[in-house]
N, C-alpha and C positions, 0 to 999 in steps of 0.2 A: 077609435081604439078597437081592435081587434084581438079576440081571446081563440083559442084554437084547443079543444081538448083531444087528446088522446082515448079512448072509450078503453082500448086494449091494457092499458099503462091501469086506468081507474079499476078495472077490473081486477087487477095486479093486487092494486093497496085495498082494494073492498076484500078481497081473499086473507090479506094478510094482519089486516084490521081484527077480523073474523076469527085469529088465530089468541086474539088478548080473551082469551074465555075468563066467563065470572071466578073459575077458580085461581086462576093466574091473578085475577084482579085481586080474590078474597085474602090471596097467600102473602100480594104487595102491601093490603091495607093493615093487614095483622102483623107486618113486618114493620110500618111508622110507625103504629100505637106502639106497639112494645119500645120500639127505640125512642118516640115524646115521652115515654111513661116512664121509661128507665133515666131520662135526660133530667126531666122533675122532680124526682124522688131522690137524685144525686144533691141536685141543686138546693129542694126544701130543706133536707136532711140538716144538710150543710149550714143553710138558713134559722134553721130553729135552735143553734148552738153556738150560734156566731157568738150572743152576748149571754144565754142561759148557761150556767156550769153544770150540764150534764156531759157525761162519757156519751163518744159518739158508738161504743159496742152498746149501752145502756136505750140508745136510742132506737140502732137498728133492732135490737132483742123485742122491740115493742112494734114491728113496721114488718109488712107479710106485702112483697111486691108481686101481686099474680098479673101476670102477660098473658096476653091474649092469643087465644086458638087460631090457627087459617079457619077464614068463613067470611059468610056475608058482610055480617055485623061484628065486627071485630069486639071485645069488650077486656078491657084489662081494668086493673084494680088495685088501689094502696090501701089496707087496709092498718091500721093502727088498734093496739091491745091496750086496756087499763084504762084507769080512769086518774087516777092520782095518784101523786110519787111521794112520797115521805121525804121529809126535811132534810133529814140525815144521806141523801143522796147530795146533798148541795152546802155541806161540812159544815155544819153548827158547831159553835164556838162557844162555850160557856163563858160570857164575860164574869168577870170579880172584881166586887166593890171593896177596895182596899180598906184595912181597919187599923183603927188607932195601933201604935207599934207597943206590944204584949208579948211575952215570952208564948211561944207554941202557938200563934195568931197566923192563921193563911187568910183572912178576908173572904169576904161572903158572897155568895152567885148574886147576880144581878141583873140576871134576862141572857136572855144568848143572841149572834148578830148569826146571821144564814147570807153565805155567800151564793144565793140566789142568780146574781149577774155578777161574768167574770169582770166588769167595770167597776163592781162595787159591791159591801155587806150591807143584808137588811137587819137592821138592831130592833129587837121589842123585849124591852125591860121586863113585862112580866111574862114570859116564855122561859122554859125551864127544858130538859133533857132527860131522858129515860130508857134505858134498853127497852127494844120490844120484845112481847113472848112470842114464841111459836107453840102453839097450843098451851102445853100445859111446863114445858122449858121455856128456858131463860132462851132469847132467838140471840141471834150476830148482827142485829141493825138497832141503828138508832131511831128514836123518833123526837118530835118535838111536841109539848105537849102547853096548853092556859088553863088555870084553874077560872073557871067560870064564877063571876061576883054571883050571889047570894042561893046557886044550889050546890057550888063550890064540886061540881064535878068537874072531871078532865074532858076536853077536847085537845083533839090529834090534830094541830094542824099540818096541814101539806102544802104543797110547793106543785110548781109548771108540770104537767105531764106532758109526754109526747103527745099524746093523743089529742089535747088541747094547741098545744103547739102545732102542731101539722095543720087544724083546721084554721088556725091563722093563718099558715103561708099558704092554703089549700084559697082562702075568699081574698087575703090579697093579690097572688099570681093566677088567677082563674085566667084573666088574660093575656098573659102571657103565656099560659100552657096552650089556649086555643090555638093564638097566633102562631107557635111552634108548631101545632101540628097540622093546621091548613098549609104552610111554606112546606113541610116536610111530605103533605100529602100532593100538592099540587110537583112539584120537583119529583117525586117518585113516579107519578101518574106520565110526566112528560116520559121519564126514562123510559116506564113500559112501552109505552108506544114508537117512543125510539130504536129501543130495542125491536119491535115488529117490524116496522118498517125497513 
């Protein structure tokens, strides 16, 4: 076998090689993250409401998608607001227990069901409904609220936040977001060089 190089030709592509500078490189890497990061955030989004009945404005309202700068170290970020969603975002239902038939008789609450998942309502009989205030006014949302057995105060119960929800889809597809952005990073990287050449 006999290999034959050109030194002039290699000269050529070490020149033009030489031409992929770290910033050209920093501007390519800052260009995939933003587009895996943008691709995930579509796709989680989409994921965390497939079966939970939240509004998908209610969702993005809580989700801050920052992309990342040109530079070495490319860094983008999902960030997620809030901690817990009140009940009344996922339409509580006053159930009523019907009563014996009596003139002026409507029948008595008897827990309320929280459509939770759009599959299905969660029912807990001793759950009960109440507007919420905003400070010292009467607020415009509802909450849901159990009287606690024997100090017999209220607790608020609440329902899926975004912010919970994201970091489910965030430790289920970790792998999958990697693998998006090695394929998107190795494919890019070929282009650049393609491009020099």
């Amino acid at each position: 076998m006999k290999v034959t190089f050109n030194a002039a030709e290699l000269d050529v592509l070490a020149a033009d090689l030489e031409s992929v500078s770290a910033q050209r490189i920093g501007v390519r890497a800052s260009e995939v993250v933003n587009r895996v990061i943008t691709r995930f955030n579509d796709t989680q989004q989409a994921a965390q409401i497939a079966d939970i009945n939240l509004e998908p404005a209610y969702v993005r309202s809580k989700t801050d998608l920052r992309l990342a700068a040109p530079g070495a170290n490319p860094r983008a970020e999902i960030v997620t607001r809030g901690d817990l969603t009140i009940l009344g975002r996922y339409n509580p239902l006053v159930q009523v227990r019907k009563q014996p038939k009596r003139a002026g008789s409507q029948g008595a609450p008897d827990g309320v069901a929280v459509q939770l998942r759009r599959s299905g309502a969660t029912y807990q009989p001793k759950w009960f409904t109440m507007r919420l205030r905003r400070g010292v006014q009467a607020g415009a949302e509802t909450g849901v609220f159990l009287r606690e057995r024997g100090s017999g105060k209220l607790k608020h119960i609440y329902g899926p936040s975004p912010y919970s929800l994201f970091r489910h889809q965030r430790d289920t597809r970790a792998d999958e977001l990697t693998d998006d952005l090695a394929r998107d990073a190795q494919q890019s990287l070929a282009q650049l060089l393609q491009e020099a050449l």
